[in-house]
C-alpha positions in Angstrom: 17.2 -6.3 3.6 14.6 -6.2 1.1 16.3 -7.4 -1.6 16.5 -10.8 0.2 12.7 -9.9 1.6 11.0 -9.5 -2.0 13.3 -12.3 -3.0 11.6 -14.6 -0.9 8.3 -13.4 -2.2 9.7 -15.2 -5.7 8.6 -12.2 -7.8 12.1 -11.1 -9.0 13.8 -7.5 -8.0 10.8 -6.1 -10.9 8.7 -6.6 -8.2 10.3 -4.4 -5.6 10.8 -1.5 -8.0 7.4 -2.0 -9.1 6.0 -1.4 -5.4 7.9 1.3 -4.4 6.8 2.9 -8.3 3.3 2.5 -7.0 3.9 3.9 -3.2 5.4 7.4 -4.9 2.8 7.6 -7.2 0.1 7.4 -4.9 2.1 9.9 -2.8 2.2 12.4 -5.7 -1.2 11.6 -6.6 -2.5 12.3 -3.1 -1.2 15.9 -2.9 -3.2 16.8 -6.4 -6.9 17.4 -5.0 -8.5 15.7 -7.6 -6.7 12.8 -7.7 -6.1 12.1 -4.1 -8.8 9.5 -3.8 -7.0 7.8 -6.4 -3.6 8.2 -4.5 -4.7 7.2 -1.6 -6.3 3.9 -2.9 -3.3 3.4 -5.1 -1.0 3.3 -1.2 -4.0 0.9 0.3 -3.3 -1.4 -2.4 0.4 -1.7 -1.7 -0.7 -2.2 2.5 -3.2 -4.5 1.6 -0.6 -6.6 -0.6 2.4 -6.5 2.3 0.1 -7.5 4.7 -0.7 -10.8 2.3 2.4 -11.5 1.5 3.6 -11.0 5.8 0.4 -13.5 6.2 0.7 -16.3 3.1 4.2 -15.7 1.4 6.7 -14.8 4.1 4.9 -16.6 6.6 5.5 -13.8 9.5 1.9 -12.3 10.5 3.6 -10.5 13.3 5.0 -8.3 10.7 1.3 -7.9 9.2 -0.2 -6.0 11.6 2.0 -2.8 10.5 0.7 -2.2 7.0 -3.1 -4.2 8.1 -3.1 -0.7 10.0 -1.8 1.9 7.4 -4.4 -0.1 4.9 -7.2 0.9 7.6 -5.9 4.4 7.9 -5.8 5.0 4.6 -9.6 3.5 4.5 -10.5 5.6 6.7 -9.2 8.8 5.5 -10.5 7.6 1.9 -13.4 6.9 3.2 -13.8 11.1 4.7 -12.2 12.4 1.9 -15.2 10.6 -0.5 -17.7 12.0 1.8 -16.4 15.3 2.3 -16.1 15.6 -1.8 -19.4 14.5 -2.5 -21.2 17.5 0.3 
């Protein structure tokens, strides 16, 4: 399934390793304290992008809703782990 899914995106397969490259290594990245803001932007990125290409590319928003929300978690807990590192 995602073989055919990121070839519709028109990318190549590059593409689809390149994604999941970037999803565990923002899941590595996360665990390491210091670099967790960094992880957990790097996983953002990658829920920001699937929910653009669901909306423009594939041209199925009912699929974007799933990442549009793991984006706004990960926001979210980005957003508390700044604060709570900076007090």
């Amino acid at each position: 399934m995602w073989v055919r899914l990121f070839g519709q995106i028109g990318l190549g397969q590059w593409f689809r390793y390149l994604t999941g490259i970037m999803q565990i290594a923002g899941a590595v990245l996360v665990l390491i304290p210091r670099m967790s803001l960094v992880g957990i932007a790097l996983a953002a990125c990658t829920m920001l992008g699937a929910s653009i290409a669901w909306l423009t590319v594939l041209r199925a928003p009912w699929n974007a809703p799933i990442p549009g929300a793991l984006f706004g978690i990960l926001i979210a807990i980005g957003i508390g782990e700044y604060n709570r590192s900076r007090s």
